[in-house]
Each structure stands twice: as C-alpha cells, then as structure tokens.
N, CA, C, O and CB atoms as a CASP TS submission, in Angstrom:
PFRMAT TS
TARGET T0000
AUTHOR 0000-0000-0000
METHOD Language model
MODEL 1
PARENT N/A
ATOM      1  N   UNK     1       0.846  -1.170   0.000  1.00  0.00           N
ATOM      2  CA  UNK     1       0.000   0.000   0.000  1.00  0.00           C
ATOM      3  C   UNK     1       0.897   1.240   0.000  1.00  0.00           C
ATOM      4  O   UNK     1       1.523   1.458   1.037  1.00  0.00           O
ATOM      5  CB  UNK     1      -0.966  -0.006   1.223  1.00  0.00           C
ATOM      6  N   UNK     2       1.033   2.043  -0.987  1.00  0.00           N
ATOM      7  CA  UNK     2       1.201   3.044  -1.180  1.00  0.00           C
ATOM      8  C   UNK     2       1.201   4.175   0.117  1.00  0.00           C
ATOM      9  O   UNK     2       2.220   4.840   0.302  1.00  0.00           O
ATOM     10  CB  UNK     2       0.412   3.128  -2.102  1.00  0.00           C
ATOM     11  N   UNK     3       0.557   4.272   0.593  1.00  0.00           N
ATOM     12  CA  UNK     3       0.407   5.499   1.802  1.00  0.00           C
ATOM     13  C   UNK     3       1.379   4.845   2.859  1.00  0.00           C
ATOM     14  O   UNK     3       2.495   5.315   3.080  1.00  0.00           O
ATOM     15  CB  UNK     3      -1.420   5.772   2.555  1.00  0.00           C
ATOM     16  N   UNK     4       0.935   3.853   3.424  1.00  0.00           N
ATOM     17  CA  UNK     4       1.990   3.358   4.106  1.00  0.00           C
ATOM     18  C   UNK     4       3.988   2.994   3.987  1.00  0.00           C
ATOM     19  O   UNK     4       4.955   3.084   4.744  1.00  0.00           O
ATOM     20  CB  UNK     4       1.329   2.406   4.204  1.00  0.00           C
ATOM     21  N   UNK     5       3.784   2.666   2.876  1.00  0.00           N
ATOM     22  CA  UNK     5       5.130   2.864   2.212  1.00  0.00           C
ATOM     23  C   UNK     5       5.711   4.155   2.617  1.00  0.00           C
ATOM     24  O   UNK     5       6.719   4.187   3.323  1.00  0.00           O
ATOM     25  CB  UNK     5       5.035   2.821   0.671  1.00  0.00           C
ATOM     26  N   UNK     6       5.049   5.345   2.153  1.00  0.00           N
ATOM     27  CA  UNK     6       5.502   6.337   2.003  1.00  0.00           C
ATOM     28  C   UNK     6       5.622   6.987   3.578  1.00  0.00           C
ATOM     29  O   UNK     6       6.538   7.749   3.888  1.00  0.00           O
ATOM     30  CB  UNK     6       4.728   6.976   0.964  1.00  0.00           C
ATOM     31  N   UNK     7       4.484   6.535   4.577  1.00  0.00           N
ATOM     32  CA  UNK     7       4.831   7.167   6.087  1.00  0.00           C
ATOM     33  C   UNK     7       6.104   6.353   6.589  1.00  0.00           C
ATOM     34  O   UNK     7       6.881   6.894   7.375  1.00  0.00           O
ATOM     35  CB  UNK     7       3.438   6.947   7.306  1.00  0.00           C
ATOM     36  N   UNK     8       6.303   5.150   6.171  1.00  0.00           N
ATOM     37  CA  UNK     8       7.539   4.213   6.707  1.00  0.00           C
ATOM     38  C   UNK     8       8.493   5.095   6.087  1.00  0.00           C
ATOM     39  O   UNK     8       9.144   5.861   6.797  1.00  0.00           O
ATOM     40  CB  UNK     8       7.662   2.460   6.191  1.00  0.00           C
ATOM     41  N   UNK     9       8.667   5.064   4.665  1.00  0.00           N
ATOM     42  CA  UNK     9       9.755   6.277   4.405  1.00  0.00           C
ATOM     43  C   UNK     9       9.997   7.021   5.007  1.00  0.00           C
ATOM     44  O   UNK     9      11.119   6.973   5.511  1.00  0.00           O
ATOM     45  CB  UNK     9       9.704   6.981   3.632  1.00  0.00           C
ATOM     46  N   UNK    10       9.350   7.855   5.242  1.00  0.00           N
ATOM     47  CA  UNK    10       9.912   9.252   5.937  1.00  0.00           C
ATOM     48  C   UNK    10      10.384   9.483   7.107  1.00  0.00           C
ATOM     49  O   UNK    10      11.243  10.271   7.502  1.00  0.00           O
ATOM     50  CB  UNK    10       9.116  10.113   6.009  1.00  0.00           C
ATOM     51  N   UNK    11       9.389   8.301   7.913  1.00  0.00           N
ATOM     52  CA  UNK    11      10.538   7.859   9.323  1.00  0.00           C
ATOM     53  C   UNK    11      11.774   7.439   8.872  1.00  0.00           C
ATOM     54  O   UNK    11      12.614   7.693   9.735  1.00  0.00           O
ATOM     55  CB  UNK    11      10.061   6.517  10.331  1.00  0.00           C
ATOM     56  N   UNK    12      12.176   6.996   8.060  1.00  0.00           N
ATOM     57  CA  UNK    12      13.265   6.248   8.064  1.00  0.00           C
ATOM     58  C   UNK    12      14.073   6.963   7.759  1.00  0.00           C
ATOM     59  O   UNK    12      15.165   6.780   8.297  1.00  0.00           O
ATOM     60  CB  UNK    12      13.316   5.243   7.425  1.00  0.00           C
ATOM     61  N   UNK    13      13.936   8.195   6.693  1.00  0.00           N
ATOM     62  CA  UNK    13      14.432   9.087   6.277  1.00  0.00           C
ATOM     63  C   UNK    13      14.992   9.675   7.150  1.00  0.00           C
ATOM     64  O   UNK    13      16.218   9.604   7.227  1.00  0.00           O
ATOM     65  CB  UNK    13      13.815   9.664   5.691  1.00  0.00           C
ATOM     66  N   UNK    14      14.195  10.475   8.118  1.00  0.00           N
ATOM     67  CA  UNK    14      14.011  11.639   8.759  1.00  0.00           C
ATOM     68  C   UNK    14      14.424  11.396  10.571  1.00  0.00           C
ATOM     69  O   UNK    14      14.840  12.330  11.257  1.00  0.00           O
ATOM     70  CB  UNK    14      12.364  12.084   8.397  1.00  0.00           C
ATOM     71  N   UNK    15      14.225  10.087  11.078  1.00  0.00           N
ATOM     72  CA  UNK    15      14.564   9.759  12.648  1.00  0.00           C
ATOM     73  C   UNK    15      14.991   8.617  12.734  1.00  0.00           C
ATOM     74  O   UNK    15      15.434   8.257  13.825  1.00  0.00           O
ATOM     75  CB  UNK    15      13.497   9.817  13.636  1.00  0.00           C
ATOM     76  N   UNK    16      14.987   7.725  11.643  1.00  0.00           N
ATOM     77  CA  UNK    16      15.313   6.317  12.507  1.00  0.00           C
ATOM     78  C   UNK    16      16.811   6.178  12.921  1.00  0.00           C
ATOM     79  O   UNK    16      17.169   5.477  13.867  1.00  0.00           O
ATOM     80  CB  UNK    16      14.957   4.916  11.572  1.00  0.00           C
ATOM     81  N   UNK    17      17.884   7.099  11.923  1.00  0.00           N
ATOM     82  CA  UNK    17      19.317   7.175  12.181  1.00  0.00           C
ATOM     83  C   UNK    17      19.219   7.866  13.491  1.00  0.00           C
ATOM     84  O   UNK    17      20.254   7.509  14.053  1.00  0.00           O
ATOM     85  CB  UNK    17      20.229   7.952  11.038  1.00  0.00           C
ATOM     86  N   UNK    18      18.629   8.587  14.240  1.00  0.00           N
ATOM     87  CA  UNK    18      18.861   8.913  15.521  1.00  0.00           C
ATOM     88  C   UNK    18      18.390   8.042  16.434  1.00  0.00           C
ATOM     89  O   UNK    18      18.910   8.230  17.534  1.00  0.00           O
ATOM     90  CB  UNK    18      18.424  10.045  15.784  1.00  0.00           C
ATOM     91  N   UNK    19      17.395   6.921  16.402  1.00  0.00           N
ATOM     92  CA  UNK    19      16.508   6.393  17.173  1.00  0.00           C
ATOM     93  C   UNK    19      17.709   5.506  18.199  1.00  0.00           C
ATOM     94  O   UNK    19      18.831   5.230  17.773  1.00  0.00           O
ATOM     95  CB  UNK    19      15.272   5.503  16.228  1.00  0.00           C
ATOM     96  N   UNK    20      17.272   5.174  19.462  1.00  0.00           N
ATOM     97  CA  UNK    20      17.798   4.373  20.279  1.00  0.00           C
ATOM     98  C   UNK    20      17.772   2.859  19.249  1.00  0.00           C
ATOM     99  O   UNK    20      17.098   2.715  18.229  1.00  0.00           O
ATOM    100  CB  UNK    20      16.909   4.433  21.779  1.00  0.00           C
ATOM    101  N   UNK    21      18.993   1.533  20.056  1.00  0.00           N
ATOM    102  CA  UNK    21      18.534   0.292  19.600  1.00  0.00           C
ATOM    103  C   UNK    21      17.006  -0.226  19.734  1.00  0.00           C
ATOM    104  O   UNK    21      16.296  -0.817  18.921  1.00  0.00           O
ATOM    105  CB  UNK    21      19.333  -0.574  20.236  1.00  0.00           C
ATOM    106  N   UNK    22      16.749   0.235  21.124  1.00  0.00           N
ATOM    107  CA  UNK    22      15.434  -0.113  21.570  1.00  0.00           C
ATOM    108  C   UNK    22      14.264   0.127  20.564  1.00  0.00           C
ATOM    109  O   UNK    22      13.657  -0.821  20.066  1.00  0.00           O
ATOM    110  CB  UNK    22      15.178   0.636  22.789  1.00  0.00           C
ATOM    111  N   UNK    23      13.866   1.894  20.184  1.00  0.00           N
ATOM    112  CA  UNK    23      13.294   2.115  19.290  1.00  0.00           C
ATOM    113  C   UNK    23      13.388   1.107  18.057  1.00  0.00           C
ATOM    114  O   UNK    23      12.370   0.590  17.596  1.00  0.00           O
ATOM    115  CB  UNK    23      13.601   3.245  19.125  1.00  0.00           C
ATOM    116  N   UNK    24      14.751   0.836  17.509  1.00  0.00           N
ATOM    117  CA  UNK    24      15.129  -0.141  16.504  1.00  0.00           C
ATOM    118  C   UNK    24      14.569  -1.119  16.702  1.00  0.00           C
ATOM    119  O   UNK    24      14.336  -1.691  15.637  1.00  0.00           O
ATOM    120  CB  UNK    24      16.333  -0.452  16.361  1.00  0.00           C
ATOM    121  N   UNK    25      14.081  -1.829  17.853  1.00  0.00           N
ATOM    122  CA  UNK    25      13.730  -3.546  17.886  1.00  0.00           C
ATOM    123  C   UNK    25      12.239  -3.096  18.063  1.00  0.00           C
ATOM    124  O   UNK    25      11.418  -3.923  17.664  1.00  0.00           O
ATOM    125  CB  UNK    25      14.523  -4.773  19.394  1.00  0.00           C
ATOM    126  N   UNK    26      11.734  -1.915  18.596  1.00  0.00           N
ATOM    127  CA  UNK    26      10.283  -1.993  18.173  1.00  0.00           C
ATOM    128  C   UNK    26       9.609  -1.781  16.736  1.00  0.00           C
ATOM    129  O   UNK    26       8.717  -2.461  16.228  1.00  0.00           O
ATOM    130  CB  UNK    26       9.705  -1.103  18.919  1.00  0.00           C
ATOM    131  N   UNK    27      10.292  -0.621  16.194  1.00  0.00           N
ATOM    132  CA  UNK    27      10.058  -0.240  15.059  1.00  0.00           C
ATOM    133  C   UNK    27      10.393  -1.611  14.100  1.00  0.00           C
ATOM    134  O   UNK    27       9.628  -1.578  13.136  1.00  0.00           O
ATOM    135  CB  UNK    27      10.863   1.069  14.820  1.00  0.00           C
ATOM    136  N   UNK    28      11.449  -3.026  14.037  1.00  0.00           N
ATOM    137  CA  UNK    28      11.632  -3.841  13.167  1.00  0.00           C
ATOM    138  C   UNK    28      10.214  -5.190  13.692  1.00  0.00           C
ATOM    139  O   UNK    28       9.842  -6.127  12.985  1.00  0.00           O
ATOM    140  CB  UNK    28      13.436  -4.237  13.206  1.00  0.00           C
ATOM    141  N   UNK    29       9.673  -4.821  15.177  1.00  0.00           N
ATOM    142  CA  UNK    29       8.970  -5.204  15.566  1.00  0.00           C
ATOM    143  C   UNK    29       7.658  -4.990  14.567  1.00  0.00           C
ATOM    144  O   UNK    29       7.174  -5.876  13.861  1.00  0.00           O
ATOM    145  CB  UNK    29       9.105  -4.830  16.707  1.00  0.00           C
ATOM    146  N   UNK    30       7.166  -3.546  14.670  1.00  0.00           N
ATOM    147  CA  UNK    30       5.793  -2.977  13.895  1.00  0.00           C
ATOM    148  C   UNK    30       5.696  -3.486  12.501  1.00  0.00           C
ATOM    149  O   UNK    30       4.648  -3.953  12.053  1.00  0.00           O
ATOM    150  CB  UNK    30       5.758  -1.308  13.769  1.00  0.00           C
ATOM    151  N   UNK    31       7.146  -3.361  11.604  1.00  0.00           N
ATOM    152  CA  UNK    31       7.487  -3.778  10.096  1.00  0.00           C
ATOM    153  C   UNK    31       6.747  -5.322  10.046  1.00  0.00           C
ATOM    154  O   UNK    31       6.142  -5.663   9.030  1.00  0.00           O
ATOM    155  CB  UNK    31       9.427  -3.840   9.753  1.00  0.00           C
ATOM    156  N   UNK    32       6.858  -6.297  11.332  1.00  0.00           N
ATOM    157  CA  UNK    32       6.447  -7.648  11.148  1.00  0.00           C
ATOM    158  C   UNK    32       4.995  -7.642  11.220  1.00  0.00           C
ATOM    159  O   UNK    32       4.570  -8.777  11.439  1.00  0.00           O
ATOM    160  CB  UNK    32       7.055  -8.592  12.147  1.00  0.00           C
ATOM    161  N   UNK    33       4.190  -6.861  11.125  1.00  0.00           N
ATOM    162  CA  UNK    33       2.466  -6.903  11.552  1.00  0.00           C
ATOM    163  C   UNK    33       1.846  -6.751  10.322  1.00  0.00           C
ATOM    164  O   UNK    33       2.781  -6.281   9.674  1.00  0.00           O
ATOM    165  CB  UNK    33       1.830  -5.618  12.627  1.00  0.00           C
ATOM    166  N   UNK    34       1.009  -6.818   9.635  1.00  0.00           N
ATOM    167  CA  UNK    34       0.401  -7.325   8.196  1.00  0.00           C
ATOM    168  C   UNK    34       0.058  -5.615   7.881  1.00  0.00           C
ATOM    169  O   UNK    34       0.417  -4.696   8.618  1.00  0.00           O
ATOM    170  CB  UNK    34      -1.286  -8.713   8.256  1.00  0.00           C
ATOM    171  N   UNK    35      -0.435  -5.523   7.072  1.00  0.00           N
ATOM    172  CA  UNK    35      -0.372  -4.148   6.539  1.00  0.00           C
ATOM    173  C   UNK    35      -1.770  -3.373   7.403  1.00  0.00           C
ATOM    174  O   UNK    35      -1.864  -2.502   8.268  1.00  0.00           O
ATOM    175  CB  UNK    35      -0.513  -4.187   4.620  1.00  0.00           C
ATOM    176  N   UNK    36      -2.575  -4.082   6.762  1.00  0.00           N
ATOM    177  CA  UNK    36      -3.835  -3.784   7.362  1.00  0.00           C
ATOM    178  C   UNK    36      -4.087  -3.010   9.340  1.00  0.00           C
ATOM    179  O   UNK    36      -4.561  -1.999   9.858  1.00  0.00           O
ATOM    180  CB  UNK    36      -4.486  -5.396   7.158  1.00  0.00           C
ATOM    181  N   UNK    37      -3.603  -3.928   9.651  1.00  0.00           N
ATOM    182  CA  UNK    37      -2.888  -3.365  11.052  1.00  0.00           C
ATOM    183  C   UNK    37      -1.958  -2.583  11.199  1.00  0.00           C
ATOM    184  O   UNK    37      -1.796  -2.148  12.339  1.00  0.00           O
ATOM    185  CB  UNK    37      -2.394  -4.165  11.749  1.00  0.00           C
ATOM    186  N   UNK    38      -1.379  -2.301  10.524  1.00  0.00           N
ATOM    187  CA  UNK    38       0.159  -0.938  10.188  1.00  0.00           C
ATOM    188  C   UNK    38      -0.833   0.816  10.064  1.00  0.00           C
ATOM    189  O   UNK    38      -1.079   1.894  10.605  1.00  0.00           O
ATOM    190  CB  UNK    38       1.323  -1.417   7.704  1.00  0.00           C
ATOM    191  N   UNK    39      -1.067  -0.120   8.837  1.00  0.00           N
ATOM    192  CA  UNK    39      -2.724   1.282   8.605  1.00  0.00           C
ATOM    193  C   UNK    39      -3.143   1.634   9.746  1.00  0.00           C
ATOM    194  O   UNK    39      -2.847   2.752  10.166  1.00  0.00           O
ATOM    195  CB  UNK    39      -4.418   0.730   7.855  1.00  0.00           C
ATOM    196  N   UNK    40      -3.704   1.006  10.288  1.00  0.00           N
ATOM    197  CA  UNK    40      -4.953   0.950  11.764  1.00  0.00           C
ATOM    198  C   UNK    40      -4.000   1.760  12.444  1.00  0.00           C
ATOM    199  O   UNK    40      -3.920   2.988  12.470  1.00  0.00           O
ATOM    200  CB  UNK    40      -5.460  -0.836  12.792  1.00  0.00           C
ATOM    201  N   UNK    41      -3.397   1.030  12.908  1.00  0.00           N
ATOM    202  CA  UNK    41      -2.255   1.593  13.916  1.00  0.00           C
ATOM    203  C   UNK    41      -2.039   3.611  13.344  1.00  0.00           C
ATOM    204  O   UNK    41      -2.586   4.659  13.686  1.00  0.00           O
ATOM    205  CB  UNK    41      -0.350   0.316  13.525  1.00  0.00           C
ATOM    206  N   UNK    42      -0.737   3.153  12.164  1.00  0.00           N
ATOM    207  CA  UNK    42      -0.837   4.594  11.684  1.00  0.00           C
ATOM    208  C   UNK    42      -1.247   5.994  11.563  1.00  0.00           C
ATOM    209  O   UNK    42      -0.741   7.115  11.606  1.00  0.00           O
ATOM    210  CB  UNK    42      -0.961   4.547  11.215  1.00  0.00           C
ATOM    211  N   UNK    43      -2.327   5.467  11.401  1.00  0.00           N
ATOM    212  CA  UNK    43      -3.990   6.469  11.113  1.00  0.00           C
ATOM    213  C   UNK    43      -4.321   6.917  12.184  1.00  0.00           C
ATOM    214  O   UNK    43      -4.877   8.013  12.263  1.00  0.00           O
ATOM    215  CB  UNK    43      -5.455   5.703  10.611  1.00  0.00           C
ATOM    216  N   UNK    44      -4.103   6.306  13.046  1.00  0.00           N
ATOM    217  CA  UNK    44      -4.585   6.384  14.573  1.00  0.00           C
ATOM    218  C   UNK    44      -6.081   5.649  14.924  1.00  0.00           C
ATOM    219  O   UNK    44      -6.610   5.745  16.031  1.00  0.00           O
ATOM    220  CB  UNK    44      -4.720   8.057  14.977  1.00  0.00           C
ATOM    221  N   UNK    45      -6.486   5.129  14.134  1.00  0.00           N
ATOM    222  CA  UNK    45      -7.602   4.235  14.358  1.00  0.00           C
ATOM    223  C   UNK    45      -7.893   2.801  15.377  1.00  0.00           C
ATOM    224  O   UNK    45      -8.881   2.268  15.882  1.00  0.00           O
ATOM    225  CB  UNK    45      -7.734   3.878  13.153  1.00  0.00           C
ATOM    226  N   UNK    46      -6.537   2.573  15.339  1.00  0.00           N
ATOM    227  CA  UNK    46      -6.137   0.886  16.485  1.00  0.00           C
ATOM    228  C   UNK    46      -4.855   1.629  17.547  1.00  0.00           C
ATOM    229  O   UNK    46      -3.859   2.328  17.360  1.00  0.00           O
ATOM    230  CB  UNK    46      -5.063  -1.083  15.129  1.00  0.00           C
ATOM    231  N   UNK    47      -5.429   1.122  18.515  1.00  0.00           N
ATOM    232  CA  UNK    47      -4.246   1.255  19.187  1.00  0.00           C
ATOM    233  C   UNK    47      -3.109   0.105  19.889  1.00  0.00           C
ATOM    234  O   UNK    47      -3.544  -0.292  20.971  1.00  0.00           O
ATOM    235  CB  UNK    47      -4.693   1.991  20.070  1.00  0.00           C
ATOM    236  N   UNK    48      -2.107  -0.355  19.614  1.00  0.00           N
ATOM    237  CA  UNK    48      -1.365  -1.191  19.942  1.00  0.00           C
ATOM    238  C   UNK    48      -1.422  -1.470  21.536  1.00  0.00           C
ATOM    239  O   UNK    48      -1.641  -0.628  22.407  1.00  0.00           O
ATOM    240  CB  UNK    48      -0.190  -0.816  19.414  1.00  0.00           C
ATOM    241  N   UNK    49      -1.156  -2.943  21.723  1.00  0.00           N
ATOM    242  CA  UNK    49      -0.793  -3.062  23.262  1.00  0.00           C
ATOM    243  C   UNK    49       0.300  -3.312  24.127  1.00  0.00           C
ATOM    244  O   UNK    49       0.322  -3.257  25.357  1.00  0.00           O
ATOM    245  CB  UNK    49      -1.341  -3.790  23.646  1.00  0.00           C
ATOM    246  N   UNK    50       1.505  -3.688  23.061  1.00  0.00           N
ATOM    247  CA  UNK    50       2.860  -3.315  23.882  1.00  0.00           C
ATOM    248  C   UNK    50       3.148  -2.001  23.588  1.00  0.00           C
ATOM    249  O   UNK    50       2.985  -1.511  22.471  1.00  0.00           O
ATOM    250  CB  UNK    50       4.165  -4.184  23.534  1.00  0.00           C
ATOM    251  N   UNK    51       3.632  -1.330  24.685  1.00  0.00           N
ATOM    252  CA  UNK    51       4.147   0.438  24.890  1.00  0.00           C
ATOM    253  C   UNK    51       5.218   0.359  24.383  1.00  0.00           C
ATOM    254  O   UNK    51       5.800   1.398  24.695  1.00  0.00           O
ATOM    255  CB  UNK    51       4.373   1.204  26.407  1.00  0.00           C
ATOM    256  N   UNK    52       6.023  -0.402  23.620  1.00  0.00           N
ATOM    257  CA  UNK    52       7.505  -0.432  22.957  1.00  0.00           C
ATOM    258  C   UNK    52       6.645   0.139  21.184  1.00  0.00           C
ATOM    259  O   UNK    52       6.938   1.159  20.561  1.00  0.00           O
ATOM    260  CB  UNK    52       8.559  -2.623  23.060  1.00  0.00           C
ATOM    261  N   UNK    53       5.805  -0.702  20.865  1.00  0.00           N
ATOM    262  CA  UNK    53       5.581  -0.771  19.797  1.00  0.00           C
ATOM    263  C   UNK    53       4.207   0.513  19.188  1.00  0.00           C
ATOM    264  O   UNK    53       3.813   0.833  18.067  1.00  0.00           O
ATOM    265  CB  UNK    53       5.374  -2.280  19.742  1.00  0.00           C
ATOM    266  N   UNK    54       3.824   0.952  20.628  1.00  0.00           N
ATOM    267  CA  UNK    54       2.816   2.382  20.874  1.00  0.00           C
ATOM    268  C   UNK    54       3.310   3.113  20.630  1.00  0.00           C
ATOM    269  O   UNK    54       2.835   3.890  19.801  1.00  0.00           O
ATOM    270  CB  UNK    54       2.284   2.870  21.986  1.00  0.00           C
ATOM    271  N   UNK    55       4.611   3.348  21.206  1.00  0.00           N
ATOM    272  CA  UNK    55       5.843   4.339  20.844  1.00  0.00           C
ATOM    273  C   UNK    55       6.251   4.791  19.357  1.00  0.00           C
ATOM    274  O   UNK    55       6.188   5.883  18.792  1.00  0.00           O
ATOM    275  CB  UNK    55       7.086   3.676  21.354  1.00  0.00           C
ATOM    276  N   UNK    56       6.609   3.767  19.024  1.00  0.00           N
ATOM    277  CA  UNK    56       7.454   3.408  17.688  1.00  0.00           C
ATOM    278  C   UNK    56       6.160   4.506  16.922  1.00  0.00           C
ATOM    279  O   UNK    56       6.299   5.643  16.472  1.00  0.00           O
ATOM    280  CB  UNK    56       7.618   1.227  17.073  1.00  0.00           C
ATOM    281  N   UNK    57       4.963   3.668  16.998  1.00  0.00           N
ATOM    282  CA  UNK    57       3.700   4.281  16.093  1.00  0.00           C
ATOM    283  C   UNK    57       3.828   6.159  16.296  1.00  0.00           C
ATOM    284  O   UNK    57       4.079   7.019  15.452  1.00  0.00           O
ATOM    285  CB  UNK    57       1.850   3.533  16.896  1.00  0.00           C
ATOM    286  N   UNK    58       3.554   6.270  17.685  1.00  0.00           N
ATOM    287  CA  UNK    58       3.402   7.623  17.984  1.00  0.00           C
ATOM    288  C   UNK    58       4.653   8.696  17.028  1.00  0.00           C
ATOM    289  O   UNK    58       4.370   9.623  16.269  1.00  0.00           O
ATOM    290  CB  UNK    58       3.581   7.679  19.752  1.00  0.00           C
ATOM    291  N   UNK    59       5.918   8.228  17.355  1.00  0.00           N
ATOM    292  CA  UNK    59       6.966   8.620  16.755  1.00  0.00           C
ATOM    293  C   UNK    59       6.745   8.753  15.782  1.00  0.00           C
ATOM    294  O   UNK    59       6.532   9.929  15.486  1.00  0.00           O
ATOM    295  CB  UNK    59       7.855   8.099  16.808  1.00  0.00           C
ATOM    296  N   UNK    60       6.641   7.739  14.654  1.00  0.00           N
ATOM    297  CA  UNK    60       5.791   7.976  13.093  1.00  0.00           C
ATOM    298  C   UNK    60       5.043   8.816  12.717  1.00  0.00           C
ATOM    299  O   UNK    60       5.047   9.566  11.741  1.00  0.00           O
ATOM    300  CB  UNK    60       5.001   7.161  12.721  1.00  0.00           C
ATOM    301  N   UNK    61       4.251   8.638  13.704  1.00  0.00           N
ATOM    302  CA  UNK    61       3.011  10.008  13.033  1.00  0.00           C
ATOM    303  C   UNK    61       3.667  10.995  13.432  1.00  0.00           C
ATOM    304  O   UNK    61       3.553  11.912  12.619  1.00  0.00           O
ATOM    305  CB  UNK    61       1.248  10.222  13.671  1.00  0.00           C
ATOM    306  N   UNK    62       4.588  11.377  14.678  1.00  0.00           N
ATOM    307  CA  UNK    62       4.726  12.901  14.476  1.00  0.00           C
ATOM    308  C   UNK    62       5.821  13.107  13.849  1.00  0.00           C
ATOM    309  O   UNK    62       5.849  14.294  13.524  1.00  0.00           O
ATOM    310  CB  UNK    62       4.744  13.735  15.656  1.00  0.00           C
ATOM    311  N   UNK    63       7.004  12.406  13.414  1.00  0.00           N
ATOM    312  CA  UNK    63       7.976  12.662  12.148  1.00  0.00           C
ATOM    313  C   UNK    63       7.012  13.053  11.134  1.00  0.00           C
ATOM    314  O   UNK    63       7.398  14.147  10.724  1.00  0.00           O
ATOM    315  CB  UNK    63       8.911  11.310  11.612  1.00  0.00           C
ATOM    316  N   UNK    64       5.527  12.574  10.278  1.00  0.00           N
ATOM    317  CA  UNK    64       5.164  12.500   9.263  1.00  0.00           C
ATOM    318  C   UNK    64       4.513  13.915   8.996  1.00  0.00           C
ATOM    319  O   UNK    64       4.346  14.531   7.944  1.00  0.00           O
ATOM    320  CB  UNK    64       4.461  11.365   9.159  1.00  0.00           C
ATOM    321  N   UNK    65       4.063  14.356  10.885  1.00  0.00           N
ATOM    322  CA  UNK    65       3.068  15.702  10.526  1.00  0.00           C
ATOM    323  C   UNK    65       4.479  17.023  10.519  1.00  0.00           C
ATOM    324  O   UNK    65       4.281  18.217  10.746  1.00  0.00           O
ATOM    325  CB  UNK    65       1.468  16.052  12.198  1.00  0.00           C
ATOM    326  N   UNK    66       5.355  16.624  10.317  1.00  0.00           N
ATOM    327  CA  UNK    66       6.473  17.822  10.324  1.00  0.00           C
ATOM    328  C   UNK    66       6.403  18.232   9.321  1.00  0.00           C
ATOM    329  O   UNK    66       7.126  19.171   8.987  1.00  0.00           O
ATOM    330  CB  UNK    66       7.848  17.628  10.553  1.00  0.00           C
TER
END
C-alpha cells in the first residue's frame, strides 16, 4: 500500500538514524504486523498493546506531521 510505504519512508528518512537500539527492535517489531494493522495503527484508528511498539507508532506520526 502506497500510503503506508511512504509514512515508513519518511521515518526512516528523517529519525530512525537517531533512534535508540530499543526504538530499533520496536520499530523492526511494527514492520512484522500485516499491513492492514500498520494502517490501523498509523492512522490512529487501532491502538497497539505493547508500549515499545505504541511508541514506535506515535513517533511515526509525528515525524510525518512535520
């Protein structure tokens, strides 16, 4: 999916070279969840239930609204 592609980009672009390892094992964490749920998550529509991987999300969206 297209939209998603492109919000993963820009994190990656834009923060993941600064991110802690930790951030790193959640964020390679979120990459493993099917798309459909990436969306959810993303959008802000689902909310995740490990706080490693709540994080990771939150971070995303606000790299994306910069």
């Amino acid at each position: 999916m297209r939209e998603l592609d492109e919000l993963l980009a820009r994190y990656l672009e834009n923060a993941h070279g600064r991110a802690s390892e930790s951030e790193k094992a959640a964020f390679r964490k979120l990459l493993m969840l099917a798309d459909p749920d990436l969306i959810g998550y993303l959008l802000g529509s689902q909310k995740h239930d490990d706080p490693d991987i709540a994080d990771a999300i939150e971070k995303i969206r606000r790299n994306t609204q910069t």
